[in-house]
Every structure is written in structure tokens, then in C-alpha cells.
C-alpha positions in Angstrom: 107.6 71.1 82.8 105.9 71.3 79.3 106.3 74.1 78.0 108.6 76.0 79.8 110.8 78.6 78.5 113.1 79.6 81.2 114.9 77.9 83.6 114.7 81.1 86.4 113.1 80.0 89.0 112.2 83.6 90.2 110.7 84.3 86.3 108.8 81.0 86.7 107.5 82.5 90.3 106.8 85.6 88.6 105.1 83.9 86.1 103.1 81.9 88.7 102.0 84.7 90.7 100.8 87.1 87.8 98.7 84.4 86.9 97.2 84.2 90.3 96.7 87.8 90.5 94.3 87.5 87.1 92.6 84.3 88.0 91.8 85.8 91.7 91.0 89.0 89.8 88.9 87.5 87.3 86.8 85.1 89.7 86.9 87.3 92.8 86.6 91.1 92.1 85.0 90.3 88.1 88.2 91.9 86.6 87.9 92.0 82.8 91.1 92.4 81.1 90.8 94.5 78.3 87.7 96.2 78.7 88.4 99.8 78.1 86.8 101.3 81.7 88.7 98.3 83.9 91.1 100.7 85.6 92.4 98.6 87.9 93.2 95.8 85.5 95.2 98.2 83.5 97.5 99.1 86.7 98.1 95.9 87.7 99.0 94.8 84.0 101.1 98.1 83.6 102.7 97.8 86.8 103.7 93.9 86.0 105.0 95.1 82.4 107.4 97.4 84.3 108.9 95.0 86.6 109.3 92.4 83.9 110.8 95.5 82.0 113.0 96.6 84.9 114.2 93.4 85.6 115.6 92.3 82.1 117.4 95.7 82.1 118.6 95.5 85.6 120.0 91.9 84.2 121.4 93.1 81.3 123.2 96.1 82.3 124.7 93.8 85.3 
């Protein structure tokens, strides 16, 4: 695959379905990431950081 960093599967599915959260978000529910009164934009952006920021701990430390 062009472009690909990782060989993780599960990072590549991670990958795959933030981008499917912010494509659904964006078309569906008008989502604008960025906008300074999108609330729920921010959480699910925050709440993706910390995963992907839990994880490579939880990796690390292992």
C-alpha cells in the first residue's frame, strides 16, 4: 500500500476507522473539524488522541 507507515494491522484499522468516523461526520451530521463551537468534533478527536496515546504507552511499557 502506498504510503503506508506501519505494518500493524490493528493501527492500520484504527487508522481506517477514524477516517470513517470524520468522513461520516463531515457528510452526515455537517461536522467541521476545527471550528471553535464544534463540541462534538473535539470529543471524538480528543477521545481518538487518547487511545492512540494509551496504546503506544501500553506497548511500550509491555
Amino acid at each position: 500500500m502506498p504510503g503506508r507507515a506501519s505494518s500493524s494491522q490493528t493501527l492500520q484499522y484504527v487508522g481506517a476507522i477514524a477516517a470513517a468516523i470524520g468522513v461520516i461526520g463531515y457528510v452526515v451530521f455537517g461536522w467541521r473539524f476545527g471550528e471553535t463551537d464544534a463540541t462534538i468534533p473535539f470529543i471524538v478527536g480528543a477521545l481518538g488522541a487518547a487511545i492512540a496515546i494509551g496504546w503506544t504507552l501500553y506497548h511500550r511499557m509491555s
